[in-house]
N, CA, C and O atoms as a MOPAC input file, in Angstrom:
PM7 MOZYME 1SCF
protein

 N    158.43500 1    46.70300 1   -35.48000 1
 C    159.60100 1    47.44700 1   -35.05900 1
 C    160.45100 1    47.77400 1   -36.27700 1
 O    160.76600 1    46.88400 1   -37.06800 1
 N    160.76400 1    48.83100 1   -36.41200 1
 C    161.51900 1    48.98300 1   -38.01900 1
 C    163.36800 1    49.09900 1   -37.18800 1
 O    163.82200 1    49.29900 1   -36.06100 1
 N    163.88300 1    48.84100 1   -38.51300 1
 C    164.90100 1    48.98900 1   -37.90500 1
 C    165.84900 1    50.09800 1   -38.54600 1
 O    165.76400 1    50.28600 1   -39.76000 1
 N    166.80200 1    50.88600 1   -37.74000 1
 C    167.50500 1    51.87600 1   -38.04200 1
 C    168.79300 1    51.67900 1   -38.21300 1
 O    169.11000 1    51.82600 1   -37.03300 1
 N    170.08100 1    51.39800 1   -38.90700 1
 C    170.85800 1    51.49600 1   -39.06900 1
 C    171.90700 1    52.40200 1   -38.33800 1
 O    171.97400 1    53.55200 1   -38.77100 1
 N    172.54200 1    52.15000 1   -37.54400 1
 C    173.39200 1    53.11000 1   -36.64700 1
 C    174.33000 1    53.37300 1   -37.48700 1
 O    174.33400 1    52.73200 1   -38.53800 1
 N    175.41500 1    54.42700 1   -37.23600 1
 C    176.03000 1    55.26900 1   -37.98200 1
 C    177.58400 1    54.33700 1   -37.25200 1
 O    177.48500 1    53.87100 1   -36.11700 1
 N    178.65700 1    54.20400 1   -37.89800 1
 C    179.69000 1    53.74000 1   -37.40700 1
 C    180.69900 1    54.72100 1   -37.60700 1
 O    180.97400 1    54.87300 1   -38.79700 1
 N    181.52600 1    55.64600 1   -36.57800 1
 C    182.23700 1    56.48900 1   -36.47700 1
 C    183.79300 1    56.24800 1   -35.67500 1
 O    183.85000 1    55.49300 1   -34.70500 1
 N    184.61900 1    56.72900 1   -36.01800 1
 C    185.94100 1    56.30800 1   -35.44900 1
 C    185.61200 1    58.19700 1   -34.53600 1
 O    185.18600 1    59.24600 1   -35.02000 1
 N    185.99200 1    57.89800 1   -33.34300 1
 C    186.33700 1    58.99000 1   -32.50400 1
 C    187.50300 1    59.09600 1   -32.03500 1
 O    188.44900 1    58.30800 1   -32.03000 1
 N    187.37900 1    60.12600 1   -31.63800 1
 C    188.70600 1    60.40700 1   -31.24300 1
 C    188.49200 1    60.66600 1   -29.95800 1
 O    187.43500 1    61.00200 1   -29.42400 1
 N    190.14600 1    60.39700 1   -29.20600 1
 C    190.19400 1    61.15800 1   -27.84600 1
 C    190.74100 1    62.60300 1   -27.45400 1
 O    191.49300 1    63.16300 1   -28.25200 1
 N    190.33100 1    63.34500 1   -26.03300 1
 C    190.53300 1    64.94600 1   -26.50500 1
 C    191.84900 1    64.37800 1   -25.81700 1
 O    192.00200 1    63.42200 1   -25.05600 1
 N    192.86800 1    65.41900 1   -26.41800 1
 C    193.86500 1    65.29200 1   -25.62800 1
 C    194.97500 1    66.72600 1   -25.47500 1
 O    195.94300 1    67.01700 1   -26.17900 1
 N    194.51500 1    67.29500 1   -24.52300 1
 C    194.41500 1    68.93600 1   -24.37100 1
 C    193.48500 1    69.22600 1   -24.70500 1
 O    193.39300 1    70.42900 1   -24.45700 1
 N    192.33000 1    68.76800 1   -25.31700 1
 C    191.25300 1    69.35400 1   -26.04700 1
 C    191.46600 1    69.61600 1   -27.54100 1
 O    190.85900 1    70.41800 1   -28.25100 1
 N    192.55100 1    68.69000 1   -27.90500 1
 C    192.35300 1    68.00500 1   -29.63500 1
 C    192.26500 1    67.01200 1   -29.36400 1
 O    192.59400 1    66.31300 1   -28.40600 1
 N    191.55900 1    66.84300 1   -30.67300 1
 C    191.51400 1    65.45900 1   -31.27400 1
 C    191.97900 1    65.15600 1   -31.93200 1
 O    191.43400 1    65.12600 1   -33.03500 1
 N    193.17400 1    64.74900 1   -31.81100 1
 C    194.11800 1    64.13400 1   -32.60900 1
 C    194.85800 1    62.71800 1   -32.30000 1
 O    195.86300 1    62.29500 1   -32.87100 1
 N    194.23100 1    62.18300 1   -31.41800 1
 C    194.64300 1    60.13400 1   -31.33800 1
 C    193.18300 1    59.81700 1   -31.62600 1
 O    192.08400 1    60.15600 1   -31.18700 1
 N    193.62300 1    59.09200 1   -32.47100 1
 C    192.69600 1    57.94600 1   -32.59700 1
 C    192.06400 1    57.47900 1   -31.15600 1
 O    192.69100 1    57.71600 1   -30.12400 1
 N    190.98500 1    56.90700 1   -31.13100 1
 C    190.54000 1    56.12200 1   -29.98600 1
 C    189.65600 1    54.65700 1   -30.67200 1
 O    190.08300 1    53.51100 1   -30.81700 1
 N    188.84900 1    55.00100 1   -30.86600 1
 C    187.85500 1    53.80200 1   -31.19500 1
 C    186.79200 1    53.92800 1   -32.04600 1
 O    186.31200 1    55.06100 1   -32.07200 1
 N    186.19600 1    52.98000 1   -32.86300 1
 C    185.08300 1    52.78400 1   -33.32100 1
 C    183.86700 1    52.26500 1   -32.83800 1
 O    183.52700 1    51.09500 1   -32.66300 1
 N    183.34400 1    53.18200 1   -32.67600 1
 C    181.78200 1    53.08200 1   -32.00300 1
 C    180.61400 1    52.73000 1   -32.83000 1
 O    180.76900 1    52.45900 1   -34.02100 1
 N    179.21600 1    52.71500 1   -32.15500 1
 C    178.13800 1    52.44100 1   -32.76700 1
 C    177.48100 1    53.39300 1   -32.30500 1
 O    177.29700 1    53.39700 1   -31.08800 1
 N    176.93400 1    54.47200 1   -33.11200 1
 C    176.00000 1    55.50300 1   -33.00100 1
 C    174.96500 1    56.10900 1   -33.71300 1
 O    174.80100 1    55.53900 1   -34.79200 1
 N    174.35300 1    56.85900 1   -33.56600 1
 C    172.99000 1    57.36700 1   -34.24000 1
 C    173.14900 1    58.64900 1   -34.50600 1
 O    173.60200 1    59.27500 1   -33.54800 1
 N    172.91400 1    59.35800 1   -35.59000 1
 C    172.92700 1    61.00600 1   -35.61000 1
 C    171.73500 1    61.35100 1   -34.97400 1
 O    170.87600 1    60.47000 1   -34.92500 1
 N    171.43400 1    62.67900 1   -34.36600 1
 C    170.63900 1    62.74300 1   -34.26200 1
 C    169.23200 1    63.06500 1   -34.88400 1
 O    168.12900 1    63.02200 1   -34.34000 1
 N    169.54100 1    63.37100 1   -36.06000 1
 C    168.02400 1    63.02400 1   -37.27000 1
 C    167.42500 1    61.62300 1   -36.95700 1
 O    166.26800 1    61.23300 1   -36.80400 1
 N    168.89900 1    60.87700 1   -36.91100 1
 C    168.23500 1    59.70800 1   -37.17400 1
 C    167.23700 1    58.60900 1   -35.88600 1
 O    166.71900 1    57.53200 1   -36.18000 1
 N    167.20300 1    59.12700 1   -34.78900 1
 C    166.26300 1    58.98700 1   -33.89900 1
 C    164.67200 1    59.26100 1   -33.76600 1
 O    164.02200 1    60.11300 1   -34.37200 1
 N    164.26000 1    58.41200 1   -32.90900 1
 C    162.49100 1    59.17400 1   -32.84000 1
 C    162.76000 1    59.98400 1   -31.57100 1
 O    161.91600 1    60.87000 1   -31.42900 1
 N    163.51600 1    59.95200 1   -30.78400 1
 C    163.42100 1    61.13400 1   -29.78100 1
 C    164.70200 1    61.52600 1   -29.33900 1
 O    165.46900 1    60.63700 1   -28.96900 1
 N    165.08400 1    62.75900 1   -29.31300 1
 C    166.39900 1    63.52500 1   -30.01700 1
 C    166.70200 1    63.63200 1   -27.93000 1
 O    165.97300 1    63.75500 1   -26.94500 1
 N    168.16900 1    63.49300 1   -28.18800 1
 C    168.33700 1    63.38900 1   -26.56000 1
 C    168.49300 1    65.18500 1   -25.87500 1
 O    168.80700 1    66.12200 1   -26.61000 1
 N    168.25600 1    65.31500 1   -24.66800 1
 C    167.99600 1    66.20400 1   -24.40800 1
 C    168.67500 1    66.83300 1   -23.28700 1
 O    168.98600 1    66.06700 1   -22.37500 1
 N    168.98700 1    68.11800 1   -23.14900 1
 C    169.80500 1    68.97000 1   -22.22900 1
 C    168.80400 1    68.90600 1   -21.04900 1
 O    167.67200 1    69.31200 1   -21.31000 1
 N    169.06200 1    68.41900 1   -19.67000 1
 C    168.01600 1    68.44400 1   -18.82000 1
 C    167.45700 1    69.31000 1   -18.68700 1
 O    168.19100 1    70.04200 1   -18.02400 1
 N    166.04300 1    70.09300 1   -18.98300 1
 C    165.33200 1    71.32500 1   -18.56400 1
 C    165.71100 1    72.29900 1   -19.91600 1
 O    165.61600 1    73.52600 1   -19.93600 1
 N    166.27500 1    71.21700 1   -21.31400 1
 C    165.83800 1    71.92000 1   -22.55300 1
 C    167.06500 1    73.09100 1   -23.17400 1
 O    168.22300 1    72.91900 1   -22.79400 1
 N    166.86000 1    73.87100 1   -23.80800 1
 C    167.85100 1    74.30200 1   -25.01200 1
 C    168.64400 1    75.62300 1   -23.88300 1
 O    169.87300 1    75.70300 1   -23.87500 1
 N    167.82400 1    76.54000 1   -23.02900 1
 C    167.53700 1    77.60200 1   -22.67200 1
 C    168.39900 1    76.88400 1   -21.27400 1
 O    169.49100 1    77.39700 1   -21.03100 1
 N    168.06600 1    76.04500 1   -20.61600 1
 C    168.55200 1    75.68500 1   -19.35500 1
 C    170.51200 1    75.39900 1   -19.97600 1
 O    171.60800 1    75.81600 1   -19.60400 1
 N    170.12600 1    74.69100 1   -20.80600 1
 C    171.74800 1    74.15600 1   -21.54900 1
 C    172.31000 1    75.88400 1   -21.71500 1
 O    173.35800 1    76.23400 1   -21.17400 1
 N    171.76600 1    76.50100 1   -22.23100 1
 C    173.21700 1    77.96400 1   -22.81900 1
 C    172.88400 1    78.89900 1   -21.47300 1
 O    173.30200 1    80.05400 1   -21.55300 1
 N    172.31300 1    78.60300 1   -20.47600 1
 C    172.33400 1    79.05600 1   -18.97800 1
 C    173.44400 1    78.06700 1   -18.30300 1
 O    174.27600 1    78.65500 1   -17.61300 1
 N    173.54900 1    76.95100 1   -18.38200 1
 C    174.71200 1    75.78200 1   -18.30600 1
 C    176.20700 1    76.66700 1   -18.65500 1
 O    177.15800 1    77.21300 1   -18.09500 1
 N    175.75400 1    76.42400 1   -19.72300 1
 C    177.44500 1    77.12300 1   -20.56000 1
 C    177.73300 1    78.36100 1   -20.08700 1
 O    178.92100 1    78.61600 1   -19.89100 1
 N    177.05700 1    79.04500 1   -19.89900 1
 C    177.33100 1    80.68400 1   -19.54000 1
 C    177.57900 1    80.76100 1   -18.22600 1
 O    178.12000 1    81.78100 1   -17.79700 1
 N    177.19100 1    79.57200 1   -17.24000 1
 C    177.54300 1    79.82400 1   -15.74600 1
 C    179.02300 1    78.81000 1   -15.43800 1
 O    179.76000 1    78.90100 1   -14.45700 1
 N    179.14900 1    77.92400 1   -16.52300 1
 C    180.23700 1    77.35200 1   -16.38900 1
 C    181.68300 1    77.87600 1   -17.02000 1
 O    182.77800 1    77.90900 1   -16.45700 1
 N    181.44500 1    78.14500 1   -17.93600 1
 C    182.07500 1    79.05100 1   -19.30200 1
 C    183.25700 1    79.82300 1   -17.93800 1
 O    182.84200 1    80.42100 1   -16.94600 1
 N    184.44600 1    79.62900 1   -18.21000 1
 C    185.90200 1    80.29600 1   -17.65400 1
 C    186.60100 1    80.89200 1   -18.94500 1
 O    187.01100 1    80.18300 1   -19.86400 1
 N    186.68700 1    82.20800 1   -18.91400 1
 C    186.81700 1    82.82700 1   -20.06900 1
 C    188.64900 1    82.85800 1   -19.73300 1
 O    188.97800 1    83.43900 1   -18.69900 1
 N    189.69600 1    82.28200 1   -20.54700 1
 C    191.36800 1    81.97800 1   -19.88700 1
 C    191.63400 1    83.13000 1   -19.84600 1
 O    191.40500 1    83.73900 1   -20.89100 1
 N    191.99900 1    83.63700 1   -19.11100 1
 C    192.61900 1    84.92600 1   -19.14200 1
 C    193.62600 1    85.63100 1   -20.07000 1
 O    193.54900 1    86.80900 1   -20.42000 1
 N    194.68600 1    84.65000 1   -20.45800 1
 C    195.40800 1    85.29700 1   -21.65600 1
 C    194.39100 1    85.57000 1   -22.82800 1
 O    194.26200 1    86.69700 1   -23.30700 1
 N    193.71600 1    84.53900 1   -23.23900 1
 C    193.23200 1    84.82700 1   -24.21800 1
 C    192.23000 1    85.77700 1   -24.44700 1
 O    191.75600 1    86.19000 1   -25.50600 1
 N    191.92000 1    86.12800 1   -22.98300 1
 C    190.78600 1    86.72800 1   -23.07800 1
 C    191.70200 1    88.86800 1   -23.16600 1
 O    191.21300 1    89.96000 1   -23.45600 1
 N    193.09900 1    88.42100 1   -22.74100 1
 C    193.70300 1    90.07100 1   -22.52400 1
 C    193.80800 1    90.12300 1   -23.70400 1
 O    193.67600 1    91.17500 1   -24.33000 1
 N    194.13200 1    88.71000 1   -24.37000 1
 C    195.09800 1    89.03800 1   -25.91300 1
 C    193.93700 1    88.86000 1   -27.09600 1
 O    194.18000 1    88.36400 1   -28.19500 1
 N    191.89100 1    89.63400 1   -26.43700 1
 C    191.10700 1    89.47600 1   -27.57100 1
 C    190.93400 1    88.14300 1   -28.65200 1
 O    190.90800 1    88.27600 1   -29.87600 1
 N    190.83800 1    87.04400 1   -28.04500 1
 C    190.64900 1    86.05200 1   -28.49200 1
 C    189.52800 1    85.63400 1   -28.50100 1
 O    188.96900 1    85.40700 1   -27.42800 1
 N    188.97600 1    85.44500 1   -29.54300 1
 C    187.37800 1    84.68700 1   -29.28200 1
 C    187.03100 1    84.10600 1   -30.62700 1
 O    187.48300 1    84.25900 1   -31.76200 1
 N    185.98600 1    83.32600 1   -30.05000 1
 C    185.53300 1    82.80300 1   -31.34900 1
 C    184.22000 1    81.54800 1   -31.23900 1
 O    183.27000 1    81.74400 1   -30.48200 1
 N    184.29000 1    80.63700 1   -31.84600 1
 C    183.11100 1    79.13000 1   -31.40600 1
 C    184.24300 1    77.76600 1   -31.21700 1
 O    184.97500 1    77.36600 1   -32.12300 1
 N    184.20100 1    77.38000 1   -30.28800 1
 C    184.82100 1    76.49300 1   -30.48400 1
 C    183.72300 1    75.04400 1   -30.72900 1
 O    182.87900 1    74.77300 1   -29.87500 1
 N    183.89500 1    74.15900 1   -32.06700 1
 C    182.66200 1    73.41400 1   -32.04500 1
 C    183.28700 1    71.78200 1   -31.82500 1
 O    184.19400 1    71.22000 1   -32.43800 1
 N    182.37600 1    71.26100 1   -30.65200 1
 C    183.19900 1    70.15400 1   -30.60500 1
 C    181.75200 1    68.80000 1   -30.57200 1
 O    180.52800 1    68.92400 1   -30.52600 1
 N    182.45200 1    67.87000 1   -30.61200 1
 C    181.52300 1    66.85700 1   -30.71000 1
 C    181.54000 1    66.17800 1   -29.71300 1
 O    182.46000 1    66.44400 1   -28.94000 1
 N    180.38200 1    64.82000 1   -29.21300 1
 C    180.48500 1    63.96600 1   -27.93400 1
 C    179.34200 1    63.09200 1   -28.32100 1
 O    178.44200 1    63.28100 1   -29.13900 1
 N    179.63100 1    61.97500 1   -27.44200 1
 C    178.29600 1    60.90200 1   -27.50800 1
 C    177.58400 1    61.20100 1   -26.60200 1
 O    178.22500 1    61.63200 1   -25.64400 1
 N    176.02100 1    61.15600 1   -26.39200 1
 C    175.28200 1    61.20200 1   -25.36400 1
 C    174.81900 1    59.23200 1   -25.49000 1
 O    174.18900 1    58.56800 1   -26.31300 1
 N    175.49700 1    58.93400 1   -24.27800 1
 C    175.02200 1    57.53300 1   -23.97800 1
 C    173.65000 1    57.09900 1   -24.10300 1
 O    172.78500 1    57.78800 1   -24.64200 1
 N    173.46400 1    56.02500 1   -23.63600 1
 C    171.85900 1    55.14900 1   -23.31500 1
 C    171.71400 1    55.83900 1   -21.98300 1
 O    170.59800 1    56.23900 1   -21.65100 1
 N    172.76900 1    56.01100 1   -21.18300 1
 C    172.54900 1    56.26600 1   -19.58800 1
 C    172.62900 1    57.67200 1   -19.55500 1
 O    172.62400 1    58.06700 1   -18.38900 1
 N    172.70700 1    58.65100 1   -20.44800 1
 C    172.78900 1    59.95700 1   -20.68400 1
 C    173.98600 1    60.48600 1   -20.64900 1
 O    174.41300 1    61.57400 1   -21.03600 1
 N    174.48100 1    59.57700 1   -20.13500 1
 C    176.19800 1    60.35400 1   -19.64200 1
 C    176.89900 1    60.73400 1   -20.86900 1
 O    177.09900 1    60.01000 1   -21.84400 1
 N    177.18300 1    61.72500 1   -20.73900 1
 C    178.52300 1    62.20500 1   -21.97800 1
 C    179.96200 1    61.83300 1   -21.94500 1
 O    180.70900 1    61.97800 1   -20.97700 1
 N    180.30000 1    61.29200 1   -23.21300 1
 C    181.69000 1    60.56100 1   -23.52600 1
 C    182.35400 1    61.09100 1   -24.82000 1
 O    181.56200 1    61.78600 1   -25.45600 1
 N    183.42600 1    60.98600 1   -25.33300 1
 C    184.31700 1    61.00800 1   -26.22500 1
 C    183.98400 1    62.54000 1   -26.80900 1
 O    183.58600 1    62.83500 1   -27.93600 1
 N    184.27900 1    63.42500 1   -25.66800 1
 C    184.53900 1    64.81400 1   -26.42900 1
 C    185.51400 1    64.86400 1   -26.91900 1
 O    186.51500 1    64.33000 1   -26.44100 1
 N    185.50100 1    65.65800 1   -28.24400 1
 C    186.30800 1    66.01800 1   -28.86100 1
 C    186.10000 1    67.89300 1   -29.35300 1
 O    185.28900 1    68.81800 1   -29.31900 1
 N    187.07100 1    67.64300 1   -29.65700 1
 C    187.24200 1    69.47700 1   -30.55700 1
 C    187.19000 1    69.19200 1   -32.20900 1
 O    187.99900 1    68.54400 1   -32.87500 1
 N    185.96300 1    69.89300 1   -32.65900 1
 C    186.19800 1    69.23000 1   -34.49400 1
 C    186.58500 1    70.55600 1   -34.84800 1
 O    187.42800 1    70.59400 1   -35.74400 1
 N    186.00300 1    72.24200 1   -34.15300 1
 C    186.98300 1    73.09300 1   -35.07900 1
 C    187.16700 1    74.36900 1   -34.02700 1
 O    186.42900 1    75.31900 1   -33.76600 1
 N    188.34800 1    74.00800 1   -33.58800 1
 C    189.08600 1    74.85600 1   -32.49800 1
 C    189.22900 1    76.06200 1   -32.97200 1
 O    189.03400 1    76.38100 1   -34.14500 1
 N    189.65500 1    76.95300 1   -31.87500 1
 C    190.01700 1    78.42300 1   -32.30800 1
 C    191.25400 1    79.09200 1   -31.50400 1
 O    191.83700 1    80.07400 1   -31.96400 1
 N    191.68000 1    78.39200 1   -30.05900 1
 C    192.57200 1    78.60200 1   -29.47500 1
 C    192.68700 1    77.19100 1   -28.78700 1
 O    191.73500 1    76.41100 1   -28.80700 1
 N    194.42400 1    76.75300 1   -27.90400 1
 C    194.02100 1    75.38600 1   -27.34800 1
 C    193.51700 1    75.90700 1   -25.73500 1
 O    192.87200 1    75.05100 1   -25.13000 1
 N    193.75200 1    77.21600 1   -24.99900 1
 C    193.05500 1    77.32400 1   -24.14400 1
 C    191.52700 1    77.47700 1   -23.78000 1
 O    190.95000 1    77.09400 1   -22.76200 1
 N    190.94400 1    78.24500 1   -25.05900 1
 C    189.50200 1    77.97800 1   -25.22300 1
 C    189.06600 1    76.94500 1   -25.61800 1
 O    187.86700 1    76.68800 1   -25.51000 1
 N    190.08500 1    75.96800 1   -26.26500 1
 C    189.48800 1    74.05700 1   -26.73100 1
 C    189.33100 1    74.07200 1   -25.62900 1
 O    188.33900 1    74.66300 1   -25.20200 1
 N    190.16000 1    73.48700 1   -24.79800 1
 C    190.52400 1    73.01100 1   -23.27400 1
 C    188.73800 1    73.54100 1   -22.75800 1
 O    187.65200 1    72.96500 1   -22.82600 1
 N    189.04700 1    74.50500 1   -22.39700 1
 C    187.79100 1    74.93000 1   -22.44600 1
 C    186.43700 1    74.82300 1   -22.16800 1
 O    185.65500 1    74.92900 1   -21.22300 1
 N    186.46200 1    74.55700 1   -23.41900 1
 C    185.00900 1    73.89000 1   -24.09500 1
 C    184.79400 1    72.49200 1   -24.44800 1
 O    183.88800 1    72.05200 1   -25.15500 1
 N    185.82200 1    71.78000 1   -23.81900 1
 C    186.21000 1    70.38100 1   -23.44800 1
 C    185.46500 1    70.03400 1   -22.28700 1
 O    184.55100 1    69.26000 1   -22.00000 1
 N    186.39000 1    71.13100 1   -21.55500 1
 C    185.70900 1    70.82400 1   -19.72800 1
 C    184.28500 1    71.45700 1   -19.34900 1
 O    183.78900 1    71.25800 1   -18.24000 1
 N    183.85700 1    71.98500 1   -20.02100 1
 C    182.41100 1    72.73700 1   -20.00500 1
 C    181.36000 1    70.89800 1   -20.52000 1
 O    180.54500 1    70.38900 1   -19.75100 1
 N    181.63700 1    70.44400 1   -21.58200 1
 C    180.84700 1    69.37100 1   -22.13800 1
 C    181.24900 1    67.88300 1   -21.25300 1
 O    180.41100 1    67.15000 1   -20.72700 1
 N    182.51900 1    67.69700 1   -21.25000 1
 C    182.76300 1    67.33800 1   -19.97400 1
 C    182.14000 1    66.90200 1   -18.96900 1
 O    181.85800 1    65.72000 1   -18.77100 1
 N    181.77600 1    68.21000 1   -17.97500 1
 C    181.16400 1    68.38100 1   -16.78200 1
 C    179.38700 1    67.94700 1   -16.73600 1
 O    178.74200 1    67.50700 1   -15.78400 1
 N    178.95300 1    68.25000 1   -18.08300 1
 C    177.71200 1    68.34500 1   -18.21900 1
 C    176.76300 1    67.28200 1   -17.16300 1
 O    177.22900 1    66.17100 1   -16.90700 1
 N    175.56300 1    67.65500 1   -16.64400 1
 C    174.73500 1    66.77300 1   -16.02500 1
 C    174.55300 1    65.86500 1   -17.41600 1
 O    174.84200 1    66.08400 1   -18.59300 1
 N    173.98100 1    64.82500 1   -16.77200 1
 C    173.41900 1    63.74600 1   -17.57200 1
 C    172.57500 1    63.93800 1   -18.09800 1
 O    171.63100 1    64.38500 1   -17.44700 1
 N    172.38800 1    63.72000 1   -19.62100 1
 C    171.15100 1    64.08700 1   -20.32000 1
 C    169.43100 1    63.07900 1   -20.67600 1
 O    169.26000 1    61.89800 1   -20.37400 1
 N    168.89800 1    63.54700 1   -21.03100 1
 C    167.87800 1    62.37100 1   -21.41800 1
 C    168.17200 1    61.88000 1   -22.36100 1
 O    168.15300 1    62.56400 1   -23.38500 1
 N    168.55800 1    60.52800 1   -22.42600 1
 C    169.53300 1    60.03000 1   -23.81600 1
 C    167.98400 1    59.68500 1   -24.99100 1
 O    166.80600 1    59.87200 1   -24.68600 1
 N    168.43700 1    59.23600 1   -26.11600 1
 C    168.08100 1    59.68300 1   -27.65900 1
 C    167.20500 1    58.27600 1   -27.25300 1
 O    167.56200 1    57.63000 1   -26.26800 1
 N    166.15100 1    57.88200 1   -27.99100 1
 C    165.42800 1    56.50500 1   -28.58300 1
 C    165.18000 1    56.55100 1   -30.24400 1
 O    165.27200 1    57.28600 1   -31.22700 1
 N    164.87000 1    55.47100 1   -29.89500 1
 C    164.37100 1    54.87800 1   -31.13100 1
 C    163.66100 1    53.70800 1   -30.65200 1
 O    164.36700 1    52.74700 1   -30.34700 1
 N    162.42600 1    53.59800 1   -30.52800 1
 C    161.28800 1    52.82900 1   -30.88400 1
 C    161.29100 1    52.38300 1   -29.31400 1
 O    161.41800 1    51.20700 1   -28.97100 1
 N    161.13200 1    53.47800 1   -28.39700 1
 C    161.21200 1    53.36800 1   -26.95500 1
 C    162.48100 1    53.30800 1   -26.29100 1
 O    162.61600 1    53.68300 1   -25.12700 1
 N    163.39400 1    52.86100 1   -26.97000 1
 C    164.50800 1    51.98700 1   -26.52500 1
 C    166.05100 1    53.38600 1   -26.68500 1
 O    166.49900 1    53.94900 1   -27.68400 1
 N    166.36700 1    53.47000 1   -25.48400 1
 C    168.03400 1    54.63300 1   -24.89800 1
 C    168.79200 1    54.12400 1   -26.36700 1
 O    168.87600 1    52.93300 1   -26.66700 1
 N    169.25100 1    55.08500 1   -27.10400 1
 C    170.88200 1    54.75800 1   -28.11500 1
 C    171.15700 1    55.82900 1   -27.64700 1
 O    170.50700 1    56.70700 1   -27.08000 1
 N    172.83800 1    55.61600 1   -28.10400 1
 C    173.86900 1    56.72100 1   -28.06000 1
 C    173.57200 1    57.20900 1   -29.41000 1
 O    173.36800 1    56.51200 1   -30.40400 1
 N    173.56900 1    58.81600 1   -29.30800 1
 C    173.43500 1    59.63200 1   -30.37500 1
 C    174.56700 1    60.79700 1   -30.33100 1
 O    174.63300 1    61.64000 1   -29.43600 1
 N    175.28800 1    60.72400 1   -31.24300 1
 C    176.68200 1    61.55100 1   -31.80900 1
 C    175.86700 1    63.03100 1   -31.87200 1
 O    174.79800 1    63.20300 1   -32.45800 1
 N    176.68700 1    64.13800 1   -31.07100 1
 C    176.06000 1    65.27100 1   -31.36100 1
 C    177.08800 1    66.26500 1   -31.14600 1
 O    178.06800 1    66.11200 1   -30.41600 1
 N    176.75500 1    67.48100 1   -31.95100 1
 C    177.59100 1    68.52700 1   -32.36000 1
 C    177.19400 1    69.68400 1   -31.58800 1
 O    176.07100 1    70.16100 1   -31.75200 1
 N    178.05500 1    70.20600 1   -30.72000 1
 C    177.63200 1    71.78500 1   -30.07000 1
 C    178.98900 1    72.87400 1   -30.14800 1
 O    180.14400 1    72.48200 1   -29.98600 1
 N    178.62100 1    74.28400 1   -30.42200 1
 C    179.39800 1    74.79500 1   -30.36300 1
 C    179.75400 1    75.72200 1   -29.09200 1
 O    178.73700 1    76.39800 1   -28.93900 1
 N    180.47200 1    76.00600 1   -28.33300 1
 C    180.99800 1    76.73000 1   -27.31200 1
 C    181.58700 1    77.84900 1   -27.96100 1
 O    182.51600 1    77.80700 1   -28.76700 1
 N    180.50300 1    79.64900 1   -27.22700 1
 C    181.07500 1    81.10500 1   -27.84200 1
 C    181.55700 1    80.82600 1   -26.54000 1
 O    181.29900 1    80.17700 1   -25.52700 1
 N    182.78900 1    82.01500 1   -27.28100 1
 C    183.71200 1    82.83300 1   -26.77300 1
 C    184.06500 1    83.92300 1   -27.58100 1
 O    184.50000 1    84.02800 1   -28.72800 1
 N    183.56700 1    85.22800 1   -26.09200 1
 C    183.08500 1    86.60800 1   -26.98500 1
 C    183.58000 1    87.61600 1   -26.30300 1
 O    183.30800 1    87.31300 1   -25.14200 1
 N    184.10600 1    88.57200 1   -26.28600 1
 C    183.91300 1    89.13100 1   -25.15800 1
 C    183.59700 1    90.73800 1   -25.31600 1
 O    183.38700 1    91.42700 1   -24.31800 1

């Protein structure tokens, strides 16, 4: 069994959809650093069919031509469940918000291994907003 070194990260909590309190220090894995990378149920294509049917485009922002990526981060658990979203690079706080509650909501994923065995793996997605 080799062993992998987990990644130790201070997260943050969203709050409006920043991250700006502190929350806690966790134990996590990037996802390179896994043998099996956790997964959007039904894959990459089912996930940006996800976002696009969930995706609430705010209305101001959307009269007042606002768009952009909002890219935020989250843990995918052992149990798949998604935790500690955050916003790492916002573009409006109604499209954070956003793209908070879009990652949020997410079904449960197939969480990450390493050497058979569920870790939480830290992962980065970005949420368009285009219009």
């Amino acid at each position: 069994m080799k062993y992998i070194s987990p990644v130790f990260i201070t997260l943050f909590s969203a709050v409006s959809g920043y991250a700006d309190v502190p929350s806690d220090t966790v134990e996590v894995y990037d996802a390179y650093m896994v043998d099996v990378a956790p997964q959007f149920p039904g894959g990459d294509i089912a996930m940006m069919k996800y976002i696009n049917n969930e995706r609430r485009y705010p209305s101001e922002a959307y009269r007042e031509g606002i768009q952009g990526r909002v890219r935020c981060s989250f843990v995918i658990n052992e149990d798949g469940k998604i935790s500690n979203v955050s916003v790492l690079k916002g573009v409006e706080r109604t499209l954070d918000n956003e793209a908070v509650r879009i990652i949020s909501k997410m079904p449960d994923w197939e969480a990450g291994e390493i050497d058979n065995q569920p870790v939480p793996v830290y992962y980065i997605l970005s949420i368009p907003f285009r219009q």
